[in-house]
N, C-alpha and C positions, 0 to 999 in steps of 0.2 A: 591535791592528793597525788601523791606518785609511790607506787613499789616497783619490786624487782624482785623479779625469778631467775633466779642462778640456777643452768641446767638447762641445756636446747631443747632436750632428747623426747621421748614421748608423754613424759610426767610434765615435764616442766612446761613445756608448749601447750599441750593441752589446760594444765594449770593457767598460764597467761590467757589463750583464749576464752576461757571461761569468765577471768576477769574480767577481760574487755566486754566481752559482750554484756557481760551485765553492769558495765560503765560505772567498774568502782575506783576507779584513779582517772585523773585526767592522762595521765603518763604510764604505761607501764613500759618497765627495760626490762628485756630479755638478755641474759647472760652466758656463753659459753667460752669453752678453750678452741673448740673448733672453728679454725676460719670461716667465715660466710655463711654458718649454718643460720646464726641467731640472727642473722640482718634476712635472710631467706625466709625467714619462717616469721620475724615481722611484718618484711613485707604483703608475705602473701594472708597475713589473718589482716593489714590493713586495708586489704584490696577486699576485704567482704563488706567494709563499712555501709558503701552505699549499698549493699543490698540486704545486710541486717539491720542498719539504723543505728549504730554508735556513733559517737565522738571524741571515746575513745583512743589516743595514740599512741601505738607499740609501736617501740624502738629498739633495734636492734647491738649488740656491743660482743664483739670478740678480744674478750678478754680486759676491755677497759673498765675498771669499775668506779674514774671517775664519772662515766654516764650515769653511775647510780647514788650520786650523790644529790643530798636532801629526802631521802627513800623514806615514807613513812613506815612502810610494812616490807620486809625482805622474806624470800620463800627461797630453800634451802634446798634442792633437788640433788645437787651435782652429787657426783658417786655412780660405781658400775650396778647396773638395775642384777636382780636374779636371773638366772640359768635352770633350768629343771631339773630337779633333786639337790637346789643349792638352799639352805637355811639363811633365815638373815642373818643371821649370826656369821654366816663364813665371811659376811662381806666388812668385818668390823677393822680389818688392817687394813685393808686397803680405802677403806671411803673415808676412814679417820686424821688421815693428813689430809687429804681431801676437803672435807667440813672444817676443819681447824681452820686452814689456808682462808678457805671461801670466806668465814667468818669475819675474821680479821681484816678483811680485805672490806667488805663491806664498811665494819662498823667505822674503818677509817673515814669511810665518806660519809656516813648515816649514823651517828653517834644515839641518836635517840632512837633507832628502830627497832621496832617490833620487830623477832625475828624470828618464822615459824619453819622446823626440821622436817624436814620429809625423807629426807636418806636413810637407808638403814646400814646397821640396827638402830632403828629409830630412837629407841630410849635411853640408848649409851652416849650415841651421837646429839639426842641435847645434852644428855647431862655434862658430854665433852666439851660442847659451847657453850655452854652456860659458864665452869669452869674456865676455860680459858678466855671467854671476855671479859668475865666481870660486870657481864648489865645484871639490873634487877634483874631477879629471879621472875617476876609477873611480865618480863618483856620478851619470857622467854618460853617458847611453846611446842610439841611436839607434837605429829599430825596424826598418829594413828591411829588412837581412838574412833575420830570422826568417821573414819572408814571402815575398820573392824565393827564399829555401829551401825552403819550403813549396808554393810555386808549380812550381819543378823537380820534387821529390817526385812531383807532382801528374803531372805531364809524362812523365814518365817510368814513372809506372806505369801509365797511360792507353797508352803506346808499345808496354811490353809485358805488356800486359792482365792486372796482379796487381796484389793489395793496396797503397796507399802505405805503410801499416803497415812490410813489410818492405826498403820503400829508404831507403837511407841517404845525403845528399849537399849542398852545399852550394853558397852561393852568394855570391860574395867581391865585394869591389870595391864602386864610387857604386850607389846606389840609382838608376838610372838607365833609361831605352829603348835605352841604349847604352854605359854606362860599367859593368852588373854584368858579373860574370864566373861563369856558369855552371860548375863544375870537373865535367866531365862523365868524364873522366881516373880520378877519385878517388869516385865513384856508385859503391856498388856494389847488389845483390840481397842480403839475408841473408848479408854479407862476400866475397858473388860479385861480381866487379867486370862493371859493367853491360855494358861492351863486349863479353861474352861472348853478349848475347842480340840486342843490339841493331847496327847496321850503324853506320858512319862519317858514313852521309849520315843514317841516324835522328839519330844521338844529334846531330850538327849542327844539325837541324831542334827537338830538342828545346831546343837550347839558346836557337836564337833564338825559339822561342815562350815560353820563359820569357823573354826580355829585356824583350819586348811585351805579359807577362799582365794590367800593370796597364793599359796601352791599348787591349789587345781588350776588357776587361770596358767600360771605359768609353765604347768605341765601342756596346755591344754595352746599357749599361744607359741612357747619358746622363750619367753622373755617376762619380767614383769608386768601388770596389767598398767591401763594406764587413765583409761574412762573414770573409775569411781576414782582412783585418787585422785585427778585433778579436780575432781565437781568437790571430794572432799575437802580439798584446801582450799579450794575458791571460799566453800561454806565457813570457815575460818572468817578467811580476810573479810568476808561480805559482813561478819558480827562485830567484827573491830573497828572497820573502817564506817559502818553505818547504826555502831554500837547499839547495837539489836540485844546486847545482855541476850543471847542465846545459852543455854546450859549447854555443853558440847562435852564428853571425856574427851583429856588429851592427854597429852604426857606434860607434867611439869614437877617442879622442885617440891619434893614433902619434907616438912621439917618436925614429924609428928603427929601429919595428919595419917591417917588410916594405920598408927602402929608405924610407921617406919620415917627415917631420917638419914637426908643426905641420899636422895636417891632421885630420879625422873621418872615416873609412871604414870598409865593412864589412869584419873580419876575426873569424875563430875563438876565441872568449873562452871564459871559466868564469863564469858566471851565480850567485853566491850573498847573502848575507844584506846584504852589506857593497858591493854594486853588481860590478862586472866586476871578479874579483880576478886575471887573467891572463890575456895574450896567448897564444894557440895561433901557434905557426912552422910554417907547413904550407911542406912542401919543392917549392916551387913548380918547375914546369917554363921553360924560359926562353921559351917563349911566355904561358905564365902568368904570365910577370912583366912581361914587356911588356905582356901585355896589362892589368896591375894600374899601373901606369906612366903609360901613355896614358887608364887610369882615372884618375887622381889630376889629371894637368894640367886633366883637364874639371872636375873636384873645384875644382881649386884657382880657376879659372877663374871660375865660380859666386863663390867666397868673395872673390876681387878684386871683384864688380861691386859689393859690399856693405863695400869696404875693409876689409875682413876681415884679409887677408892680402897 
C-alpha cells in the first residue's frame, strides 16, 4: 500500500503523520513545491519510528511526482490555507489552478487512485477534479464532512459535559460558514437522542458554533487549524485502505440523490476499499431539506464562478 499527500504545510504533514503512525501504507510520499521542506518534515516524523513503533516510511519529494507513482490513495492539501475574516470561498481562484495542476499530475503516475480533496472550497474543488480528471465519480472524495462532523461531536459534548466518544451525529451539506447543515434532530447520546439533555436554544447554539469552528480557530491561531483536519483525513484513508465500510458524510458527485444533480456535497456514504461505495438516504425533515437546497445554490454558485457548471 503506498499514498501520497500533496501539501507540506500544516494540513498535510500532520495528515501524513497521522498515517504513518497508524501504519496504513507501507510508503507514504510527502509532496511540496517548496524546496527541502517535504524531505524535512519526512525526515523528521521518520526519526520518531523507533520511539513510536512504526514501519512505516515517509518519503520525502519536492516537486517530483514521479515518487508518487503506484499511489493507492492521493490526499489533496496544496492551496493557500485561510487568513482571519477570510471565507472559503475567497480562496476559490487561487487554489483552483492549484488542485487542477496537483490532480493531473498525480493521476499521471496513479491512474487508479483514490483521490481525497481537502483544499478549499472544498466542494467546488472536488467537483473541479472530478471534472477535469475524468476518474469514477466513487474514486472521488471530498473531506469536509468528516470534519465539520467531528467538529459538532466536539460541540456537543463540550454542551453536555461527556465524552465525544459516546456522541453520535453528523454533518450534511457545502463545507461552508453557512452552507453545512448541522442534523442536530438525528445527535444522539449512546442512541439517546440529544434533545433529551440538551435545550432548543443549546442545541441552536451548538449548531451555529459548528458552522463557525473552522473561523473561530482561525480568528483564534492566525491561520487555518490543522489538528482535526488531519486526524479527519487520516479517518478517511484509515476506512478505504482497511475497508472498515465506515458511514463518513463527504462530499461526492449526486446525480439525484438528495434532490440535486451534477453537483459535489456533503452526504452520508459507505467509506471502503474501492472509494465511496454508497449513498446513505437519510430521511430528511422538510426543513432539512430546504435547508440542504439553499445549501446547493450557494454550492452551485461557487462552481459557476469557475464555469464549472
Amino acid at each position: 500500500m503506498k499514498i501520497t499527500v500533496v501539501g507540506a504545510g500544516a494540513v498535510g504533514a500532520t495528515t501524513a503523520d497521522n498515517i504513518i503512525r497508524r501504519e496504513l501504507a507501507e510508503e507514504v510520499v510527502l509532496l511540496d513545491i517548496k524546496e527541502g521542506v517535504s524531505e524535512g518534515k519526512s525526515l523528521d516524523m521518520y526519526q520518531t519510528a523507533a520511539l513510536l513503533g512504526f514501519n512505516t516510511r515517509p518519503i520525502g519529494s519536492t516537486n517530483d511526482y514521479e515518487k508518487t507513482k503506484g499511489s493507492d490513495v492521493v490526499v489533496i492539501t496544496s492551496g493557500l490555507p485561510r487568513k482571519p475574516g477570510m471565507t472559503r470561498e475567497e480562496l476559490i481562484g487561487i487554489n483552483a489552478g492549484i488542485v487542477k495542476g496537483v490532480t493531473e499530475n498525480l493521476l499521471k503516475y496513479s491512474p487508479k487512485a483514490i483521490v481525497i480533496v481537502v483544499s478549499n472550497p472544498m466542494d467546488t474543488m472536488t467537483y473541479l477534479a472530478l471534472k477535469e480528471s475524468g476518474i469514477p465519480k466513487k474514486r472521488l472524495i471530498g473531506m469536509g464532512g468528516a470534519l465539520d462532523s467531528a467538529r459538532f461531536k466536539t460541540y456537543l459534548a463540550m454542551a453536555m459535559d461527556v465524552s465525544p466518544l459516546d456522541i453520535h451525529g453528523m454533518v450534511i451539506g457545502g463545507h461552508g460558514d453557512t452552507t453545512m447543515i448541522p442534523l442536530t434532530r438525528l445527535a444522539t447520546y449512546n442512541g439517546i437522542p440529544v434533545s433529551r439533555f440538551l435545550s432548543a436554544d443549546q442545541l441552536e447554539k451548538v449548531a451555529a458554533d459548528t458552522m463557525v469552528g473552522g473561523a473561530t480557530l482561525t480568528k483564534l491561531i492566525g491561520t487555518s487549524a490543522w489538528y482535526a483536519p488531519g486526524a479527519a483525513t487520516m479517518m478517511l484513508v484509515e476506512s478505504i485502505v482497511r475497508n472498515q465500510k465506515r458511514i463518513v458524510p463527504c462530499s461526492v458527485y449526486l446525480n439525484g440523490e438528495y434532490g440535486q444533480k451534477d453537483i459535489c456535497m456533503g452526504v452520508p456514504v459507505v467509506l471502503g476499499r474501492n472509494g465511496w461505495e454508497k449513498i446513505i438516504n437519510l430521511r430528511l425533515s422538510d426543513a432539512e431539506k430546504a435547508a440542504f437546497e439553499k445549501s446547493a445554490e450557494a454550492v452551485r454558485s461557487m462552481n459557476a464562478a469557475l464555469n464549472l457548471a
